[in-house]
TORVEXKOL-234414 format. One record per residue: residue in three letters; x, y, z of N, C-alpha, C, CB in turn. Coordinates in steps of 0.05 Angstrom, whole numbers, plus 32768, in hexadecimal, padded with zeros to 4 digits. Glycine has a CB too. Layout:
BEGIN
ala|X|Y|Z|X|Y|Z|X|Y|Z|X|Y|Z $
...
This chain:
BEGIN
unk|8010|7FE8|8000|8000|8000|8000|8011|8019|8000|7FED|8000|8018 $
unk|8029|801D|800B|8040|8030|8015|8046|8036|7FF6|805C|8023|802A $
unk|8048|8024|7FE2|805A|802A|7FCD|8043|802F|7FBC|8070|8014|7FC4 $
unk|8029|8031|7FC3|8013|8039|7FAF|8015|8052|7FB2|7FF5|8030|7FB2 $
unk|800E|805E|7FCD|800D|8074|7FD9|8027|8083|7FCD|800B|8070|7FF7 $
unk|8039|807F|7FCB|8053|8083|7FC4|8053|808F|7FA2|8062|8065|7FC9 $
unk|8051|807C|7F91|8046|8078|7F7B|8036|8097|7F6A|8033|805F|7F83 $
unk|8019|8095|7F7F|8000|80AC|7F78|800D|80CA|7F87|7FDB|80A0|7F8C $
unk|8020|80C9|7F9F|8038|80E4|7F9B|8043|80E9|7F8D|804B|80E7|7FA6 $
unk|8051|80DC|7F7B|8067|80DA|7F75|805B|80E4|7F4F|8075|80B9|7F82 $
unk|8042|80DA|7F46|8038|80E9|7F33|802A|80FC|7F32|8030|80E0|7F29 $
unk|8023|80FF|7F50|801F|8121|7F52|802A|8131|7F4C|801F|812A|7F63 $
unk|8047|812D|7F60|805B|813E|7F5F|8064|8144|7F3F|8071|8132|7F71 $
unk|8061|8128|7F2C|8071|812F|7F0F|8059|8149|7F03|8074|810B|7EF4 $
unk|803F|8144|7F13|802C|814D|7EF9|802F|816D|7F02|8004|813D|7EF8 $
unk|8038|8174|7F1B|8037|8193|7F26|804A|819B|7F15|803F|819A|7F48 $
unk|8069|818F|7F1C|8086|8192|7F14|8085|8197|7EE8|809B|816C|7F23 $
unk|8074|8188|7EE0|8074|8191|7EC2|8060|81AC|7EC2|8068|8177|7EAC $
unk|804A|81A6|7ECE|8035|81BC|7EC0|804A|81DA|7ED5|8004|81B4|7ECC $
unk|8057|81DD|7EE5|8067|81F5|7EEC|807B|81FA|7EDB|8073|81F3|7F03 $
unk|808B|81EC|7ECD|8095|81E4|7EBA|8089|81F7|7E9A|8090|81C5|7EBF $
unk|8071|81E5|7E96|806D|81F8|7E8A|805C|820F|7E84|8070|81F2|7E7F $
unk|8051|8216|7E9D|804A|8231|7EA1|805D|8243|7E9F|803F|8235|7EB7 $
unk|8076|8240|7EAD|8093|8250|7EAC|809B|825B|7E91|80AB|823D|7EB6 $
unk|809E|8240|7E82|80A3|8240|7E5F|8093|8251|7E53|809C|8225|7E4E $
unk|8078|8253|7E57|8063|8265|7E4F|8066|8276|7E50|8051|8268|7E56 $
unk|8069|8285|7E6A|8071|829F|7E6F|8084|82AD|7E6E|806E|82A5|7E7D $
unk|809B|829F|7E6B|80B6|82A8|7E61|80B0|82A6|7E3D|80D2|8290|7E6D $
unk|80A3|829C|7E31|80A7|82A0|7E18|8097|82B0|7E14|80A6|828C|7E09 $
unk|8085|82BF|7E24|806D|82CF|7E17|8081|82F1|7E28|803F|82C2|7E28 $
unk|8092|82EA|7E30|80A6|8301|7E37|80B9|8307|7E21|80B7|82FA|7E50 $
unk|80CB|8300|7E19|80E7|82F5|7E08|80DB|82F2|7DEE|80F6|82D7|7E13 $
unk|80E7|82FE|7DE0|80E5|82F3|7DC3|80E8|82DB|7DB2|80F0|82FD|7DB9 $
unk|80FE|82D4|7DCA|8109|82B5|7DB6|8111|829F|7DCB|812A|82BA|7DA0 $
unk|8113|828C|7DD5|8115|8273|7DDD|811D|8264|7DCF|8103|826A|7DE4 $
unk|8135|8251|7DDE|8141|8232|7DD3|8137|8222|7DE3|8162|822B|7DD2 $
unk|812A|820F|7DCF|8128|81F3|7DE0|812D|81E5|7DD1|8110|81E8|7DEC $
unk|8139|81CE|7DE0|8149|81AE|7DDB|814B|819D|7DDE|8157|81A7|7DDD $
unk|815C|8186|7DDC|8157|816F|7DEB|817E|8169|7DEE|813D|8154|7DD7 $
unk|8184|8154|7DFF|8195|815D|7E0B|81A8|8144|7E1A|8186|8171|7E1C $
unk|81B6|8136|7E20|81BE|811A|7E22|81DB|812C|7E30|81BE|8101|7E01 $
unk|81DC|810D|7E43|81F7|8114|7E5A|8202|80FA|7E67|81EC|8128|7E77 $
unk|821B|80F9|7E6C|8226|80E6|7E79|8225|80ED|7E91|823C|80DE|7E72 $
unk|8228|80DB|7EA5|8221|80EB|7ECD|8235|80D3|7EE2|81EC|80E5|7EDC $
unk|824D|80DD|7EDC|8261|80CF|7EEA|8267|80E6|7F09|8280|80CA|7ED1 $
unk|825E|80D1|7F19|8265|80E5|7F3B|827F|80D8|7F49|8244|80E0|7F5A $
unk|8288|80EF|7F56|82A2|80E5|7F60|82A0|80D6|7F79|82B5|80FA|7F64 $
unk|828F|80DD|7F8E|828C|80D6|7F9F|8272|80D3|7FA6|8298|80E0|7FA9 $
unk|8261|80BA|7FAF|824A|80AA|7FBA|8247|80A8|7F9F|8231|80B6|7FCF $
unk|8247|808E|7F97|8238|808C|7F78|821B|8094|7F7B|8238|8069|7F6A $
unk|8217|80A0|7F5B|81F2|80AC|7F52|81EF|8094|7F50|81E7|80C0|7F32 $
unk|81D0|809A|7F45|81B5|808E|7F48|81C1|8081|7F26|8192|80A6|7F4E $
unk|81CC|8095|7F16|81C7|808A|7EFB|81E2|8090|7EE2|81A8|809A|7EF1 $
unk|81DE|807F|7ECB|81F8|8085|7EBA|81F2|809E|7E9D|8204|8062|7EAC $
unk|81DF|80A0|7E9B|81DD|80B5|7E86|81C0|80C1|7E84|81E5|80A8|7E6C $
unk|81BC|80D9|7E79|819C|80E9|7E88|819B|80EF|7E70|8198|8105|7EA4 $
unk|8183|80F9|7E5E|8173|80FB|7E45|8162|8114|7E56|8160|80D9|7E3A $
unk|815C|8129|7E41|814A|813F|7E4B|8144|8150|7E3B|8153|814D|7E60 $
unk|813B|816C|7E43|8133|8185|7E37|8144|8198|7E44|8116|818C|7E3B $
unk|8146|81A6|7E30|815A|81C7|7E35|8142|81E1|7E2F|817B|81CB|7E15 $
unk|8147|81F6|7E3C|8132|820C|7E3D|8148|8229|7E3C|811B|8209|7E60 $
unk|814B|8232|7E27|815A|824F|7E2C|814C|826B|7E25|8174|824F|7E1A $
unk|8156|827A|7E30|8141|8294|7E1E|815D|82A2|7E20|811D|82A7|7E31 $
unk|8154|82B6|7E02|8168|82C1|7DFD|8174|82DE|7E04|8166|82BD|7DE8 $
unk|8160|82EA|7E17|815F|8306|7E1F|8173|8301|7E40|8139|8313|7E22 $
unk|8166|82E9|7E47|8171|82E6|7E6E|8184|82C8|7E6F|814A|82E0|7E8C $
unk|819B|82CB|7E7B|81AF|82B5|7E76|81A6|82A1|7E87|81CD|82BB|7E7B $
unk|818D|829D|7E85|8180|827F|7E9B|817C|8269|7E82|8157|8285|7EAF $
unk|8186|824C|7E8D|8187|823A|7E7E|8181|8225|7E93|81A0|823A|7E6D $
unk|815B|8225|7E8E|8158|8207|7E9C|8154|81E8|7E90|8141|820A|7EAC $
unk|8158|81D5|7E97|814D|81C2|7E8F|8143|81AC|7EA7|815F|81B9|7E7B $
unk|813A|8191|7E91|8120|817C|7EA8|8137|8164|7E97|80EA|817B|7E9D $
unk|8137|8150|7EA5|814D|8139|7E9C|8145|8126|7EA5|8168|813B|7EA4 $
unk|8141|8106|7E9C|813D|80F3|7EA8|8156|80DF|7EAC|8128|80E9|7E9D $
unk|815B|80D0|7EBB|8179|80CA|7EC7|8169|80AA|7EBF|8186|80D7|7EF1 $
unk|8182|809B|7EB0|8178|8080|7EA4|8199|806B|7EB3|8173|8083|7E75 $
unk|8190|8054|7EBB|81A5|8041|7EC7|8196|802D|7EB6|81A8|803B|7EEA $
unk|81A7|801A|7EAA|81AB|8005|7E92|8184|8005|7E8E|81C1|7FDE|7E9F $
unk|818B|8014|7E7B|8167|8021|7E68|8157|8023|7E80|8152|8005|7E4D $
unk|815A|8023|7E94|8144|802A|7EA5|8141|8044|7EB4|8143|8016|7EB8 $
unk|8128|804D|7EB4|8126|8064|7EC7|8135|806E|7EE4|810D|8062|7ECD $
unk|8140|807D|7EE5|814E|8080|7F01|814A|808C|7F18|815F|8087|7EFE $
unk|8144|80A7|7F0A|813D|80C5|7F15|813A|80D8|7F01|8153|80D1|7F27 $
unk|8125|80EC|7F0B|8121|8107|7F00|812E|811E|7F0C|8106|810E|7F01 $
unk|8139|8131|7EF8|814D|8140|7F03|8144|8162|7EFA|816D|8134|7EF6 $
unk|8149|8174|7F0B|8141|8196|7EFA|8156|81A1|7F06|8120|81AB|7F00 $
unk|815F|81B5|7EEE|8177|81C2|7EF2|8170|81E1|7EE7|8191|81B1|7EE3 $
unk|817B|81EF|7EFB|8170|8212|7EF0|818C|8217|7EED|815D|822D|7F0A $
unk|81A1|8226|7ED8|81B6|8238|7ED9|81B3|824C|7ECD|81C9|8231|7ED1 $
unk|81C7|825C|7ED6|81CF|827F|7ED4|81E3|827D|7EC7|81D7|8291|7EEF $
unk|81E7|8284|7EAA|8201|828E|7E9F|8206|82A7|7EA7|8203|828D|7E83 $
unk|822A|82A3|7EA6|8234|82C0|7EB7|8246|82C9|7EA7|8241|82BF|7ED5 $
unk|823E|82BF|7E8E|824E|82D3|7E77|824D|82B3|7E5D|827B|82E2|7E87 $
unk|8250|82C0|7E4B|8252|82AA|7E30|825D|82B8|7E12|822F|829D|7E29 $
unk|827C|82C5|7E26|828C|82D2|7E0A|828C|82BB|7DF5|82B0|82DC|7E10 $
unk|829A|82C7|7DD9|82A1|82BE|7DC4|82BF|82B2|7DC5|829E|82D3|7DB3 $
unk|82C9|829B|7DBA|82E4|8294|7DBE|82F1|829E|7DAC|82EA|827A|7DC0 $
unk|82FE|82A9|7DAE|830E|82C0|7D93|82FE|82C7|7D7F|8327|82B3|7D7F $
unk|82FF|82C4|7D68|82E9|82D1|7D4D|82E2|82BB|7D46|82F4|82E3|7D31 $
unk|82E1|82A3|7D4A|82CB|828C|7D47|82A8|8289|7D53|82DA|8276|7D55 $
unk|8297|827C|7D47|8287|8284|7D4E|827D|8272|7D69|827A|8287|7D3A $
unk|828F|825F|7D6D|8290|824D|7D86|8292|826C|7D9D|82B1|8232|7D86 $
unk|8284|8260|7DBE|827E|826F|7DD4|8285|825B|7DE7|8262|827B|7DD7 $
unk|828A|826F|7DFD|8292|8255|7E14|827E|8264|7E2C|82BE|8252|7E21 $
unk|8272|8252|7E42|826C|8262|7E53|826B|8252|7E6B|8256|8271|7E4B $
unk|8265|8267|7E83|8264|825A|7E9D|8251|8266|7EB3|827E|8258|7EA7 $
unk|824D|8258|7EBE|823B|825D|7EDB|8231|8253|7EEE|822B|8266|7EDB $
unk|8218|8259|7EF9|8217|8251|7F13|81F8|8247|7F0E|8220|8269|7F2B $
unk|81F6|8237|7F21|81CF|8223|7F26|81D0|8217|7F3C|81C4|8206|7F10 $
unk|81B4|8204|7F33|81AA|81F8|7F4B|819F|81D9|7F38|818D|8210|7F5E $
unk|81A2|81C4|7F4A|8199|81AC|7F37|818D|81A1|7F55|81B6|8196|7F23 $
unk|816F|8196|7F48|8167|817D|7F68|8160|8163|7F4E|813A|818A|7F86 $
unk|8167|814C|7F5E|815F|8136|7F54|814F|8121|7F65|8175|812C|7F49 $
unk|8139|8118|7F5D|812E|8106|7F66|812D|80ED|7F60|811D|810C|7F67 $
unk|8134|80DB|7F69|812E|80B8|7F67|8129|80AD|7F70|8136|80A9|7F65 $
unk|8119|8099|7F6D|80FD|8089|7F72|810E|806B|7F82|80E6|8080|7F4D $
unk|80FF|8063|7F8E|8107|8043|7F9F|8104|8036|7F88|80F0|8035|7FBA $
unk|811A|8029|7F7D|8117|800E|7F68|812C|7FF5|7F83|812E|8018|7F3A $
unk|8113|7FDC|7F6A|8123|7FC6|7F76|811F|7FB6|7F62|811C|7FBB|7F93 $
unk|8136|7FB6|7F50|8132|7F99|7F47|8146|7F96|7F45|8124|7F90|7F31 $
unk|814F|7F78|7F36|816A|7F68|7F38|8183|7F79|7F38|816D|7F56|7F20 $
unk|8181|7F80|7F1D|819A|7F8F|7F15|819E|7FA9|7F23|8199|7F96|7EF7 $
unk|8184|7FB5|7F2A|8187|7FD3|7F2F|817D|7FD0|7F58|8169|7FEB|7F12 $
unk|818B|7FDE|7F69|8181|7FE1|7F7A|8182|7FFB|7F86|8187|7FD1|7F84 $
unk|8177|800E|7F8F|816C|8036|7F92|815C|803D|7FA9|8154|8042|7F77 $
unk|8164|8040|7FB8|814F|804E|7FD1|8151|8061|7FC4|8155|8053|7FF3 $
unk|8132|8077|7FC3|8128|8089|7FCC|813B|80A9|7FD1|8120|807A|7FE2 $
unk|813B|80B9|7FC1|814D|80D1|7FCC|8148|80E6|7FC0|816A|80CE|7FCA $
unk|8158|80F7|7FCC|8152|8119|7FB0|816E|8121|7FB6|8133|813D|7FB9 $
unk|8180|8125|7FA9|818E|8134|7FA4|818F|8150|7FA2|8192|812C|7F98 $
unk|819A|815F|7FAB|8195|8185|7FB1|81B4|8189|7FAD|8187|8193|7FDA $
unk|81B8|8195|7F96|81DA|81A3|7F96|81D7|81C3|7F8A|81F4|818E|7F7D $
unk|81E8|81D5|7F93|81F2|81E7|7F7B|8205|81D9|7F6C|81FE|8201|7F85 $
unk|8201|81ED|7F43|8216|81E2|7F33|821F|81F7|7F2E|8210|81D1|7F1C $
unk|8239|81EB|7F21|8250|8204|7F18|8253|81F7|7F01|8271|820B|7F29 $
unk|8255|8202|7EE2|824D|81F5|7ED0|8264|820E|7EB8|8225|81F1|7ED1 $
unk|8270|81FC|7E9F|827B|8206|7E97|8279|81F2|7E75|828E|820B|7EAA $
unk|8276|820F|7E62|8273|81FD|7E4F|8279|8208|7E30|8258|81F2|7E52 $
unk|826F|81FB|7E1B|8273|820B|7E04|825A|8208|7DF0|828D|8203|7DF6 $
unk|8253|8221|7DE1|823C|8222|7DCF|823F|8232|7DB3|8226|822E|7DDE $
unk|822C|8227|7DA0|8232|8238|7D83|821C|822E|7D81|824B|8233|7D6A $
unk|8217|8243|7D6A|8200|824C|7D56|8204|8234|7D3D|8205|8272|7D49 $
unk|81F7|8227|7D30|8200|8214|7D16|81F0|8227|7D03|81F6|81EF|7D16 $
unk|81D4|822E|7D04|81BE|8242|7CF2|81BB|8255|7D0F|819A|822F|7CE3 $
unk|81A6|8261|7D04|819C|8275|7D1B|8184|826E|7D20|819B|8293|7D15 $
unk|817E|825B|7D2A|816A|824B|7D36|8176|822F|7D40|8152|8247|7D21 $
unk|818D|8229|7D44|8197|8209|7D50|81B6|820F|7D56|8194|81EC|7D37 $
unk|81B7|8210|7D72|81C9|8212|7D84|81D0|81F6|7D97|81C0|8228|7D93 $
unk|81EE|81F1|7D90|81F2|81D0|7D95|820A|81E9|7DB6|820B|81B1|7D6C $
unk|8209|81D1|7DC8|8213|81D3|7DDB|8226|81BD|7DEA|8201|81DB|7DE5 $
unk|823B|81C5|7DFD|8245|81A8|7E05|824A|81B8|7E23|8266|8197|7DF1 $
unk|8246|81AD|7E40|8242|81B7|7E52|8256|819D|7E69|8220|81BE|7E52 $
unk|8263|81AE|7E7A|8265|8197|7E95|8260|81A8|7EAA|8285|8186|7E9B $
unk|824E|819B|7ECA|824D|81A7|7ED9|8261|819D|7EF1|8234|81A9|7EDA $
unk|825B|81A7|7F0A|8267|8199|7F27|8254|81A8|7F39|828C|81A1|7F31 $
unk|824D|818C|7F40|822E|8190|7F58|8236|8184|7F75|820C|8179|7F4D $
unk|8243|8191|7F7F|8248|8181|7FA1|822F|8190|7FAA|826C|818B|7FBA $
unk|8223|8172|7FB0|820E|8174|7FC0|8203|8160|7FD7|81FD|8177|7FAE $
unk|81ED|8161|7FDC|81E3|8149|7FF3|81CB|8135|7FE6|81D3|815B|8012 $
unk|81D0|8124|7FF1|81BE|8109|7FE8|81A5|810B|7FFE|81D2|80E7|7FEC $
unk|8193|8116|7FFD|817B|8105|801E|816B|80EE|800C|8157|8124|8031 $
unk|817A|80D7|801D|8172|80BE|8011|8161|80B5|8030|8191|80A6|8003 $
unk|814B|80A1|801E|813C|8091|8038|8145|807F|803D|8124|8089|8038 $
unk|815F|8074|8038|8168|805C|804B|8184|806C|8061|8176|803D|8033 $
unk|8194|807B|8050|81A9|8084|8065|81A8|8099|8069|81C3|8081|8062 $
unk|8199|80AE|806A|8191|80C6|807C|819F|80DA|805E|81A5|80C9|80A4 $
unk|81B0|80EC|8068|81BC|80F5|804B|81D6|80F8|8047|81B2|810D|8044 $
unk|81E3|80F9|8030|81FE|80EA|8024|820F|8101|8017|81F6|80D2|800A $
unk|8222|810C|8014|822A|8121|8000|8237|810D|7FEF|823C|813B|800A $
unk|822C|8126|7FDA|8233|810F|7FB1|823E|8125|7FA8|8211|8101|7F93 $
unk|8256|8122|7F96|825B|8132|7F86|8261|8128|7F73|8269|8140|7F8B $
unk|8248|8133|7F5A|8242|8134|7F3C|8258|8142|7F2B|8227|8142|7F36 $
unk|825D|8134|7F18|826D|814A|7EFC|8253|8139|7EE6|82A1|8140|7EEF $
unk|8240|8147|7EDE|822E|8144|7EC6|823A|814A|7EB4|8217|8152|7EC4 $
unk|823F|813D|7E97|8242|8143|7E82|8233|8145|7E69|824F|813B|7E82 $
unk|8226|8160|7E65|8214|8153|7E46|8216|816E|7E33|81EA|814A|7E4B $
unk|8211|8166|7E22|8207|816F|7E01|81E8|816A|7DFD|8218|8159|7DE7 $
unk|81E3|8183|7DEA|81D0|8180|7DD8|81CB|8197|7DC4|81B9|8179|7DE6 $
unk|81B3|819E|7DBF|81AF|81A9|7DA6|8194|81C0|7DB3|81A7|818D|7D8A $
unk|8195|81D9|7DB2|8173|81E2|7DB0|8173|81ED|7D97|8166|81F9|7DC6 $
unk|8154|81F5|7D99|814C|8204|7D7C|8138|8218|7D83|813F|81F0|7D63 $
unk|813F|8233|7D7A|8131|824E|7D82|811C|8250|7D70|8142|8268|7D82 $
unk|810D|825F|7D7E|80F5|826E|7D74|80EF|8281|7D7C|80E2|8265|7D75 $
């Protein structure tokens, strides 16, 4: 009954967490002239307390007036679901690298991740959320003027509150790429 109950939270929580999601999108695009969105793939090797998972698949959200770049990510361990992850950053600058049209940039965020109690053979997961700030550093170009490819790494020392060992500090280096496209 615990893990029903569990279960009917737990798609609550997804159905609040998207429709805020995209109410936000809404209203930032009915502000801003132009918006990137994308999709977005990462490798997620931690140095210390192994993650929940080995590579995360998602959405990228930029607007082009305010240097906020959020995205929603799902965290996958051998094809299976792991955790859901949201990450808000602040670019704090995104010069040009000499007269090329390649950019580098860097800054500062916030990432929480959530993962669910799994138990099966291969995979075993208590229960946790992850809460870190990121420091995030990366590089981006224009290919047309509507599709902007990116390659990004972060560092998230943060804390684990897991329901079996109270809470854990993890430190993440995320690595991903992807692609948005403006409008």
């Amino acid at each position: 009954m615990g893990s029903f109950l569990y279960m009917i939270g737990f798609r609550r929580f997804k159905r609040t967490l998207l429709a805020f999601i995209f109410l936000f999108c809404s209203s930032v695009v009915s502000l801003h002239a132009a918006v990137g969105l994308g999709f977005e793939g990462g490798l997620l090797p931690h140095v210390y307390h192994s993650g929940v998972a080995d590579y995360s698949l998602g959405l990228s959200f930029r607007m082009d007036k305010v240097p906020l770049v959020a995205s929603a990510r799902v965290q996958m361990k051998q094809s299976c679901f792991a955790a859901f992850e949201v990450s808000a950053d602040m670019w704090l600058a995104n010069p040009p690298i000499g007269i090329s049209m390649l950019r580098f940039f860097y800054g500062v965020g916030a990432n929480v991740c959530f993962s669910p109690r799994i138990e099966r053979s291969s995979i075993r997961q208590s229960r946790g959320l992850f809460v870190a700030p990121r420091f995030l550093l990366g590089a981006n170009t224009f290919l047309t003027d509507f599709a902007e490819v990116y390659v990004q790494a972060a560092v998230e020392p943060g804390l684990v509150f897991d329901s079996d060992d109270g809470y854990i500090f993890r430190l993440a280096l995320p690595l991903s790429a992807g692609i948005r496209f403006w409008f």
